[in-house]
Each structure stands twice: as C-alpha cells, then as structure tokens.
C-alpha positions as CSV (number, residue, x, y, z in Angstrom):
1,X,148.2,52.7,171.6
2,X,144.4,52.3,171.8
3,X,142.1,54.2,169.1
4,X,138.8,56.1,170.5
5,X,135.9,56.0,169.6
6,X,134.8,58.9,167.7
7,X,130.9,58.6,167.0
8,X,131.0,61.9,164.7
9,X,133.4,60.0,162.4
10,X,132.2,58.9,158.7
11,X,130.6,55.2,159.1
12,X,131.5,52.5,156.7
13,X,129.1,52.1,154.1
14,X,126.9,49.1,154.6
15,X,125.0,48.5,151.1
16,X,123.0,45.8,151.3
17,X,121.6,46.3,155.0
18,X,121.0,49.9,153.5
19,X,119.1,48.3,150.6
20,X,117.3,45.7,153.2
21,X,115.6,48.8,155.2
22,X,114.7,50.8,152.3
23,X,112.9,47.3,151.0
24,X,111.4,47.1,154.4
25,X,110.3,50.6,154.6
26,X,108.9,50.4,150.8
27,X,106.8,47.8,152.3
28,X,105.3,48.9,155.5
29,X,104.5,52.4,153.9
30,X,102.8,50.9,150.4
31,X,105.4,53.3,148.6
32,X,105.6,53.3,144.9
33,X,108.6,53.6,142.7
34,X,108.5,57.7,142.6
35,X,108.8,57.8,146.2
36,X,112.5,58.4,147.2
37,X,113.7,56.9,150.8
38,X,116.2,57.9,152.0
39,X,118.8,56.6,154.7
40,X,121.5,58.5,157.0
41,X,123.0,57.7,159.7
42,X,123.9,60.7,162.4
43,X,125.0,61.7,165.5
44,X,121.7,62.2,168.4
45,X,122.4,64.4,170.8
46,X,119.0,64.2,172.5
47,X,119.3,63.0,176.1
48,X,118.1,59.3,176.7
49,X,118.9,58.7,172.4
50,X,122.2,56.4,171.8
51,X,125.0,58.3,170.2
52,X,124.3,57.4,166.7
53,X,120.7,56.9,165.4
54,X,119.6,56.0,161.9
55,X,117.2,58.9,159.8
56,X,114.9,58.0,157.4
57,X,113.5,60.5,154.5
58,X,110.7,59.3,152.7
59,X,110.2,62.1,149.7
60,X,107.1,61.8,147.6
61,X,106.9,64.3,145.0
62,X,104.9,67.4,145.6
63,X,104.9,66.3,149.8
64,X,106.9,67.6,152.9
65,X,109.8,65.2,153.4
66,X,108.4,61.9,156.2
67,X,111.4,61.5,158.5
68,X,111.4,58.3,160.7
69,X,114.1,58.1,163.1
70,X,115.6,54.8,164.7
71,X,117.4,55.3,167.7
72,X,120.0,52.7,166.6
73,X,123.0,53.0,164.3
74,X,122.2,51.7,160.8
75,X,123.9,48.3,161.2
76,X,121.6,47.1,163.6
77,X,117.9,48.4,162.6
78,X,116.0,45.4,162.3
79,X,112.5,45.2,160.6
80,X,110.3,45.5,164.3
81,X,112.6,49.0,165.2
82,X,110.7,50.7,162.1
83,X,107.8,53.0,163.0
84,X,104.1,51.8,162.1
85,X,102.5,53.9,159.3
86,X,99.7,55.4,161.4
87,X,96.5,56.5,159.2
C-alpha cells in the first residue's frame, strides 16, 4: 500500500535547522535580543510557489510584524535563499 503525499500534513519538527535560520536571519537584519523571529512552515498556494514554503516573522516591539517568505520548505532554506535587508 503506498502512503501520499499530503503537503497540508504537520511537518516534523526540525530544531536545530530551525535555530540555524533564526541565527542567520539575526544576523543579516542586525536584530537585537527583543526582537522575536519567528519560523513556520505552510502550505503556498500561489501559482509558480512550491507546495510548502517557509514564513518568517520578525516582531520588534512597538513595529508591524516583517514577514520574509522562502519559497522552500524549512528543511532546505539555506543561508543565500534569505532575502537582503534593503534600507
């Protein structure tokens, strides 16, 4: 019996590359400790976007939410897939 593919189905979590893009996203965005980033993974059903992409909340108090979005699943954003801060 073969399984399918659902890509709405909860993801297993993956800590430490979770941790590796919120480093990497510190970095590139000169963020201090009171700024919250925050990762999720969803499904994108934008035409020409893959079926899971990776969103990115950055949440610095008193600001509108900065959402980044990777149009990869979490598990393979690498550092060069992250948007340059522009500004």
């Amino acid at each position: 019996m073969k399984l399918l593919n659902n890509p709405l189905a909860p993801r297993r979590a993956l800590p430490e590359k979770t941790r590796q893009i919120k480093a990497w996203v510190r970095d590139l965005y000169c963020l201090n400790d009171d700024v919250v980033v925050a990762l999720s993974e969803i499904a994108c059903r934008d035409e020409g976007c893959p079926d899971v992409e990776t969103v990115i909340g950055i949440m610095r108090p008193g600001q509108k939410i900065e959402s980044l979005r990777v149009h990869k699943a979490l598990a393979d954003v690498e550092h060069a897939d992250l948007p340059v801060p522009t500004g």
